[in-house]
NUDO-960247 format. One record per residue (C-alpha): x, y, z; residue in one letter. Coordinates in steps of 0.001 Angstrom, whole numbers, m for minus. Each point is the difference from the previous one (the first is absolute). Example, Ala and Ser with C-alpha at 12.3 -4.5 7.8 and 13.67 -1.06 7.14 Angstrom:
! residues 2
x->12300, y->m4500, z->7800, residuo->A
x->1370, y->3440, z->m660, residuo->S
This chain:
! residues 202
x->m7367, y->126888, z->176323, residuo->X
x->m3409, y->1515, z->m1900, residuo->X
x->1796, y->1816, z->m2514, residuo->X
x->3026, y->m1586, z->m845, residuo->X
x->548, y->m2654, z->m3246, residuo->X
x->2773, y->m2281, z->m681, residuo->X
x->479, y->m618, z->m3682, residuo->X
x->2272, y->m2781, z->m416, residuo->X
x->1918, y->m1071, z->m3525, residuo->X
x->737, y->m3515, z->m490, residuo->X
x->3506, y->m745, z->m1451, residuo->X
x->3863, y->m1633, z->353, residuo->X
x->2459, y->2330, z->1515, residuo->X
x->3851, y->482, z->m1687, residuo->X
x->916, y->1367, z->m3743, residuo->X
x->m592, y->m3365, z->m1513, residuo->X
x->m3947, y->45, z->597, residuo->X
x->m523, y->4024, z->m1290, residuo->X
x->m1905, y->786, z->m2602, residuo->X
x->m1218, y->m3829, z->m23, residuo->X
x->m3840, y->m1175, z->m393, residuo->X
x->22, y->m1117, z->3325, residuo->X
x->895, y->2999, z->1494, residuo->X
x->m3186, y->2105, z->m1501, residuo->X
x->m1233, y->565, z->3567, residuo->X
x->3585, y->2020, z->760, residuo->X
x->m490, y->1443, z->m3084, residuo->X
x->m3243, y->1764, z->897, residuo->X
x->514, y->548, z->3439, residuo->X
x->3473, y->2234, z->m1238, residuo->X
x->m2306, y->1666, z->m2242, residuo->X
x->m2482, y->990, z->2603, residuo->X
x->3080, y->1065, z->2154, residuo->X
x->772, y->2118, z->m3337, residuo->X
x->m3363, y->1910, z->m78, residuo->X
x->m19, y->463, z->3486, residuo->X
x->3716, y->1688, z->36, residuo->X
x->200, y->m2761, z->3148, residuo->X
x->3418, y->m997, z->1011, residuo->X
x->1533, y->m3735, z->475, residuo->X
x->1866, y->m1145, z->2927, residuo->X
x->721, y->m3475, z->963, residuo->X
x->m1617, y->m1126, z->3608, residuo->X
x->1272, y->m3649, z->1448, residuo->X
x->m2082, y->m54, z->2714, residuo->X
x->m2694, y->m472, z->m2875, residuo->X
x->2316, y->m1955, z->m2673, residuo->X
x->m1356, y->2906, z->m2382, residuo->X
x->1051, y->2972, z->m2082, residuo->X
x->m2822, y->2577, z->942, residuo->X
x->m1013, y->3222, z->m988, residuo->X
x->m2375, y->1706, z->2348, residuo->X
x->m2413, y->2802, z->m1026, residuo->X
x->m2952, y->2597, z->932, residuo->X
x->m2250, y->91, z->m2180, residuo->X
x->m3109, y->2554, z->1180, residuo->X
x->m1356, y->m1700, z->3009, residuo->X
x->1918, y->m3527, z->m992, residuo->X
x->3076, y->m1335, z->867, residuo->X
x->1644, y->m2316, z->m2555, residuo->X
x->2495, y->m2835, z->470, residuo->X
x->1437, y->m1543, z->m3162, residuo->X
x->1768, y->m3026, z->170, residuo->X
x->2402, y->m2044, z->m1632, residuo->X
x->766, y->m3146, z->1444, residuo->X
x->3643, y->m1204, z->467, residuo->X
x->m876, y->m3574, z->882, residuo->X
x->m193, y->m865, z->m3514, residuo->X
x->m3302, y->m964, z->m1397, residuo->X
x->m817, y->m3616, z->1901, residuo->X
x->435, y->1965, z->3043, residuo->X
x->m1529, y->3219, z->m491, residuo->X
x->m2957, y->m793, z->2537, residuo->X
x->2691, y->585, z->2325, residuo->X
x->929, y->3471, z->m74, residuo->X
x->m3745, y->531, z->m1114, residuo->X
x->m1370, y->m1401, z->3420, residuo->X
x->3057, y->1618, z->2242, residuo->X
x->m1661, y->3755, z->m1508, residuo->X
x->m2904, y->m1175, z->362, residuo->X
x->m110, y->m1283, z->3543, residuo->X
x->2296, y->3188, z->1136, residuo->X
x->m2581, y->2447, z->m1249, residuo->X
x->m3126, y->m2202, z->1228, residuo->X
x->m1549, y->617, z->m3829, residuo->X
x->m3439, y->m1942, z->m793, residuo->X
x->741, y->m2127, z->m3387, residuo->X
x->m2139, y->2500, z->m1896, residuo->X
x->2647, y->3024, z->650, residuo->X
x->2534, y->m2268, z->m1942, residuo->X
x->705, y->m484, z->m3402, residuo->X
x->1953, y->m2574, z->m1697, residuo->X
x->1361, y->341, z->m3515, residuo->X
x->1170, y->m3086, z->m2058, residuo->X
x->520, y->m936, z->m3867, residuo->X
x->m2188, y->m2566, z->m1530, residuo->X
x->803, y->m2319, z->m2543, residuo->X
x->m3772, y->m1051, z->m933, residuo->X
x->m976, y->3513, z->m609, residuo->X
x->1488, y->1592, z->m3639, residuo->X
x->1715, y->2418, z->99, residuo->X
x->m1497, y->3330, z->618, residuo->X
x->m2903, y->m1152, z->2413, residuo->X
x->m58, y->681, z->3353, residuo->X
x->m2191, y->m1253, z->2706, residuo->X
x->m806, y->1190, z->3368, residuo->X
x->m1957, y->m2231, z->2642, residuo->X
x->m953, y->388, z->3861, residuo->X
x->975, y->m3658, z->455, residuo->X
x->506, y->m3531, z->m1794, residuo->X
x->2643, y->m2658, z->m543, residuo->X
x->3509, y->7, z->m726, residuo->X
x->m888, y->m1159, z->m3375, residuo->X
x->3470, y->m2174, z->408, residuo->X
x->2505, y->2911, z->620, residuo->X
x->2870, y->m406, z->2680, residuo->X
x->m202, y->3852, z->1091, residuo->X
x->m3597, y->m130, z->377, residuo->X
x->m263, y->m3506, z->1467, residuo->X
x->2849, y->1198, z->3068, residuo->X
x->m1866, y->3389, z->512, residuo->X
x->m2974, y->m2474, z->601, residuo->X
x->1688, y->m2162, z->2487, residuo->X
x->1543, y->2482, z->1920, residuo->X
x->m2955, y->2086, z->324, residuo->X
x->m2730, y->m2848, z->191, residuo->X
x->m2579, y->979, z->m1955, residuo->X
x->m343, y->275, z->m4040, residuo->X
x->m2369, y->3543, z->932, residuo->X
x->2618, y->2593, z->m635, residuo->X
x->m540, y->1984, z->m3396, residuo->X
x->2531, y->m926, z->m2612, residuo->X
x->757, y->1553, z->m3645, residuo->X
x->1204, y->m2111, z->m2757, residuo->X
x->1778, y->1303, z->m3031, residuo->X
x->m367, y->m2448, z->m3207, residuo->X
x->3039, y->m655, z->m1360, residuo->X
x->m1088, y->m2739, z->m2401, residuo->X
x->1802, y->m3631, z->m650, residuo->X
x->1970, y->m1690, z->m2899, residuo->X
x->m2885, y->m2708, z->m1551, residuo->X
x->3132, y->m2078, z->45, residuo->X
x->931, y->m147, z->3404, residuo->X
x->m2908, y->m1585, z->1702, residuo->X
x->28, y->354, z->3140, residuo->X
x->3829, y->294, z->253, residuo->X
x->681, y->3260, z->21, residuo->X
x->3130, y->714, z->2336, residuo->X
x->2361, y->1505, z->m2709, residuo->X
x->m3046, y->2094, z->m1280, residuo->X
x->m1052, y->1789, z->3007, residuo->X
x->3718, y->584, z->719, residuo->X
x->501, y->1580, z->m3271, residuo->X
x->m451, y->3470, z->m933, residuo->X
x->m2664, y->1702, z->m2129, residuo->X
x->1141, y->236, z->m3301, residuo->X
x->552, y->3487, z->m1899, residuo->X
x->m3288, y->m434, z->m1892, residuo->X
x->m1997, y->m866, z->3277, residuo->X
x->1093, y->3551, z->1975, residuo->X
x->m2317, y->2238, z->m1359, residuo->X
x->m2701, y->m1869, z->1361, residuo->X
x->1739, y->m934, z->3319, residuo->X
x->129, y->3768, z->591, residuo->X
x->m3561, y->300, z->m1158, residuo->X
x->m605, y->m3016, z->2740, residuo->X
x->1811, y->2087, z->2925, residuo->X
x->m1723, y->3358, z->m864, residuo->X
x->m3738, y->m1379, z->175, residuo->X
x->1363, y->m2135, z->3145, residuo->X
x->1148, y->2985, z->1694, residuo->X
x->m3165, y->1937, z->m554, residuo->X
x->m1757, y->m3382, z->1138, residuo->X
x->1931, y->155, z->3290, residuo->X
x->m1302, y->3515, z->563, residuo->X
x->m3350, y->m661, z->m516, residuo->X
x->494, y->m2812, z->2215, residuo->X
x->1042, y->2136, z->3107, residuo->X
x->m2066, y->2981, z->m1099, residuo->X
x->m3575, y->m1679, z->m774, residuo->X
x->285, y->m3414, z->709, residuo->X
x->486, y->m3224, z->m1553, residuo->X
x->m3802, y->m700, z->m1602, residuo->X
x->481, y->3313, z->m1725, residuo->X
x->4177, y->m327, z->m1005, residuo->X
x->m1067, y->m4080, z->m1391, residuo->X
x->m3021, y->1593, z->m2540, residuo->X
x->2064, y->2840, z->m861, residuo->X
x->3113, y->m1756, z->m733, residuo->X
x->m251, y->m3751, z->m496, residuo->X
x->821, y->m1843, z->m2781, residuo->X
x->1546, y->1402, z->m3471, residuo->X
x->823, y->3652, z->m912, residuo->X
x->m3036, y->1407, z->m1790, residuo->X
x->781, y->32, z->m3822, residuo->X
x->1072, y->3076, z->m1313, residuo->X
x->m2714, y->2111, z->m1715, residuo->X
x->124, y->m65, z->m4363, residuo->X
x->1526, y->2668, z->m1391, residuo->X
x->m2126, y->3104, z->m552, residuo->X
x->m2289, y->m1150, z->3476, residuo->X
x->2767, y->847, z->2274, residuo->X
């Protein structure tokens, strides 16, 4: 369909996972729901919560897997196969460790970059050119590489203020996105916040 976008949020379903780092991708996809005043209902045919919307001439699908995050590719492809949408009418939201806390990065395409949710949506859709935003969420120095119990964690109280920055500027990302196009939502959006303005200059 021409006009219609599926935004899906990467995350683990159940109580235990909410709120967590890895669950940044349901995070902004509820968010969008939010500012859309767009409803939640639970679909099994799709393995998905979903909230569907009009928006102008769009339709909108958001998404929120409930394969947990290894098999999110699954309930991406099934919406994605029912509704015969090109790769470029889909977006897929994920956290990312290797990006601090407070970027965010949108690109048309690319790797998995080594995470699970990303690497199924891959397989199950064959092909790596589907457009995908990642929200930093940073890494312990002294993890390494092992960072299970971290992503699985939840944002501490001095980290919310800017993980509510993070999901503002997202959402108005994701609207540029599906209003002027990627190119124009990656310059306008990607990377840090801007820094705020000295007193006196504001």
């Amino acid at each position: 369909m021409e006009n219609l976008y599926l935004i899906a949020g990467l995350g683990n379903p159940g109580r235990q996972y909410a709120g967590t780092r890895h669950n940044i991708g349901f995070m902004l996809v509820e968010q969008l729901a939010s500012r859309w005043r767009a409803s939640w209902a639970l679909e099994k045919k799709f393995s998905s919560r979903l909230a569907r919307l009009d928006c102008g001439q769009q339709k909108i699908i958001l998404c929120q897997p409930q394969t947990f995050m290894n098999a999110s590719g699954d309930a991406v492809a099934a919406l994605a196969g029912f509704y015969q949408l090109p790769p470029a009418q889909m977006l897929v939201v994920v956290d990312d460790a290797d990006l601090p806390l407070g970027q965010i990065r949108l690109r048309p395409e690319g790797s998995s970059g080594g995470h699970h949710g990303l690497e199924s949506v891959e397989r199950q859709l064959a092909t790596r050119v589907y457009p995908r935003l990642r929200l930093g969420i940073g890494r312990r120095e002294a993890d390494g590489r092992q960072i299970t119990d971290y992503v699985l964690g939840r944002f501490a109280g001095t980290e919310r203020e800017t993980v509510e920055e993070v999901l503002s500027r997202a959402c108005q990302q994701v609207e540029c996105w599906t209003s002027a196009g990627i190119k124009e939502a990656m310059n306008l959006f990607n990377g840090a916040p801007p820094a705020p303005l000295p007193k006196g200059k504001q």
